[in-house]
C-alpha positions in Angstrom: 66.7 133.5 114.2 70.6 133.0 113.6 70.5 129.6 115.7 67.6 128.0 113.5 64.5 126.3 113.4 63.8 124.9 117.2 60.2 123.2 118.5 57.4 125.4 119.9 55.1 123.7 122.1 52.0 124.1 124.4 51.2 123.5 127.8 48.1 123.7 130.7 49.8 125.0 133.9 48.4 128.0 136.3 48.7 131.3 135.9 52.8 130.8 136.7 53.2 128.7 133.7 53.9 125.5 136.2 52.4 122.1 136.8 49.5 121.8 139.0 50.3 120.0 142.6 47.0 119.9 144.6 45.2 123.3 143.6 41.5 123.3 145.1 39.5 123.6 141.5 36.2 125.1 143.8 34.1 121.6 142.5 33.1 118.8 144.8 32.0 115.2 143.9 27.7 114.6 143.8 28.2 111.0 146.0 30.5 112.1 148.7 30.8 116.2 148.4 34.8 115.5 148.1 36.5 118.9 147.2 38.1 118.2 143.9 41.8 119.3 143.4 44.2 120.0 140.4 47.3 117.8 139.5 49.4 117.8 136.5 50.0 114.3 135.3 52.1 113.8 131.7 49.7 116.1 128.9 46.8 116.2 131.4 45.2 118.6 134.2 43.7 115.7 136.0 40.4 116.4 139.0 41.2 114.1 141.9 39.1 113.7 144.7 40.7 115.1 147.9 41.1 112.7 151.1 38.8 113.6 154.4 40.4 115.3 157.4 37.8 113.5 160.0 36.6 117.4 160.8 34.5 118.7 157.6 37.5 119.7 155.5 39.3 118.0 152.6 43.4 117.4 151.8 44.3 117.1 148.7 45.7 113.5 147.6 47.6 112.8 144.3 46.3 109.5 144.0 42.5 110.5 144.8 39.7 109.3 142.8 39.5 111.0 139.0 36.9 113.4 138.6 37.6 115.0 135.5 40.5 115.1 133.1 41.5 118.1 130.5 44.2 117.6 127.5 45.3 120.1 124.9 46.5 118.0 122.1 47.8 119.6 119.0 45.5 122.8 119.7 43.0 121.0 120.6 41.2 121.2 124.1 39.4 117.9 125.1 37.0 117.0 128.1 36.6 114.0 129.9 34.4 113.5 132.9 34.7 110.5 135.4 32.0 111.1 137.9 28.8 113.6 138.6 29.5 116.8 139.7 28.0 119.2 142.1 26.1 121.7 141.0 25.9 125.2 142.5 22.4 126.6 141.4 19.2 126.1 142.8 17.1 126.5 140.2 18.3 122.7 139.0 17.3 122.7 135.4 19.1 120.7 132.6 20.9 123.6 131.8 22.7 124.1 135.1 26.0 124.2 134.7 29.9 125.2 136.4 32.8 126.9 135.5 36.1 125.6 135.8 37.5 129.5 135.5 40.0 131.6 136.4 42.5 128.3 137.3 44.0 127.2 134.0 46.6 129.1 131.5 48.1 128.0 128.6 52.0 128.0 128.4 53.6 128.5 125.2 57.5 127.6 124.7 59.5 128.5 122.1 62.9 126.7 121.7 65.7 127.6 119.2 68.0 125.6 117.1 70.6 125.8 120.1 68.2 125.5 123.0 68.0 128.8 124.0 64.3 128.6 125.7 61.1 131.3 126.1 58.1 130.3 127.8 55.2 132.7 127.8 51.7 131.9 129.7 49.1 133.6 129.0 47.2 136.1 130.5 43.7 135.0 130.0 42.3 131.3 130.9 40.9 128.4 129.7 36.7 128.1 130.6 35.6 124.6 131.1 32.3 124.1 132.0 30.2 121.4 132.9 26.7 120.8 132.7 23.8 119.2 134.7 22.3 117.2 132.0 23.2 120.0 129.3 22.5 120.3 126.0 25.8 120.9 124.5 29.4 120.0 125.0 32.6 120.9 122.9 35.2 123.7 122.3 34.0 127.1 121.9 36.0 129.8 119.9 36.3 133.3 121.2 37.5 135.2 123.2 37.4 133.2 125.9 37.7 129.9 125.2 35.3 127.2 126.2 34.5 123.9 126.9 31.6 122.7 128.0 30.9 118.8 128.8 27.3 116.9 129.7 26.8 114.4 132.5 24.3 112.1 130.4 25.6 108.7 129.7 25.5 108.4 125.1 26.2 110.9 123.1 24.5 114.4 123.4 24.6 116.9 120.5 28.7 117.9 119.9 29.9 115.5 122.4 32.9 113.7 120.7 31.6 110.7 119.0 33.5 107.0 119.2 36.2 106.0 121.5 37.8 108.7 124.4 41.9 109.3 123.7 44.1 106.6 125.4 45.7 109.7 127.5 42.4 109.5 128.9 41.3 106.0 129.1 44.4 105.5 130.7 43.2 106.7 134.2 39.9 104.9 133.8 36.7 105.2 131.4 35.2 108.3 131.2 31.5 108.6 131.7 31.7 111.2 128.4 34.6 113.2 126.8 
């Protein structure tokens, strides 16, 4: 436009185009059954464990243990996963798997040469899923887009070969990304 060249930049938020503060993310942890909730932290939708209310239930808790960690980086989505899952299937075959659905938009914003700002999040969201001792992990194009990540310890057919991304390293090691 008239004001020039600005930035454009993207985001993970909910479906309001905000940060993530404790939203439940429907997955529990396999050694404890901890409900697993949503924070925003820098470039990263990070899976904490929640913290035991003493009657059954789980509170959410910013400085829980890291589950799971999701990035977009220059386009690109990336998975990493911190600690086994639950599974919700009782057929318990190697291709089990859950969706991460329905919780996580991306948020574009457009800024012009004099700041004037746009944000737009989209309407559809981000599918990550992870498998019980699945055969595949990566991103999937289409249109809904995918992500799928394997609980086996190495490197399973399109899991990301050599070293995780510091921004994920940073909150510990990642059993696979």
């Amino acid at each position: 436009g008239a004001d020039g060249a600005g930035s454009v930049s993207y985001a993970l938020t909910n479906g309001s185009g905000t940060a993530f503060n404790g939203t439940d993310s429907n997955f529990q942890a396999t050694h404890n059954s901890a409900e697993i909730f949503l924070y925003t932290e820098g470039n990263l939708v990070v899976g904490r464990e929640g913290i035991s209310d003493g009657f059954g239930g789980w509170t959410a808790s910013s400085t829980g243990t890291v589950a799971f960690a999701i990035s977009l980086d220059s386009g690109k989505l990336d998975v990493a996963q911190y600690e086994a899952l639950i599974q919700d299937t009782a057929t318990n075959t190697n291709d089990d798997f859950k969706d991460l659905s329905g919780v996580i938009h991306v948020t574009q914003t457009v800024i012009d040469g004099d700041n004037d700002t746009v944000k737009q999040t989209s309407a559809g969201t981000l599918t990550v899923r992870f498998y019980d001792d699945g055969p595949t992990a990566g991103f999937t194009l289409g249109e809904v887009t995918a992500v799928s990540i394997d609980e086996t310890s190495g490197q399973q057919q399109n899991d990301e070969a050599g070293a995780a991304p510091s921004s994920f390293t940073a909150l510990v090691t990642p059993i696979a990304w």
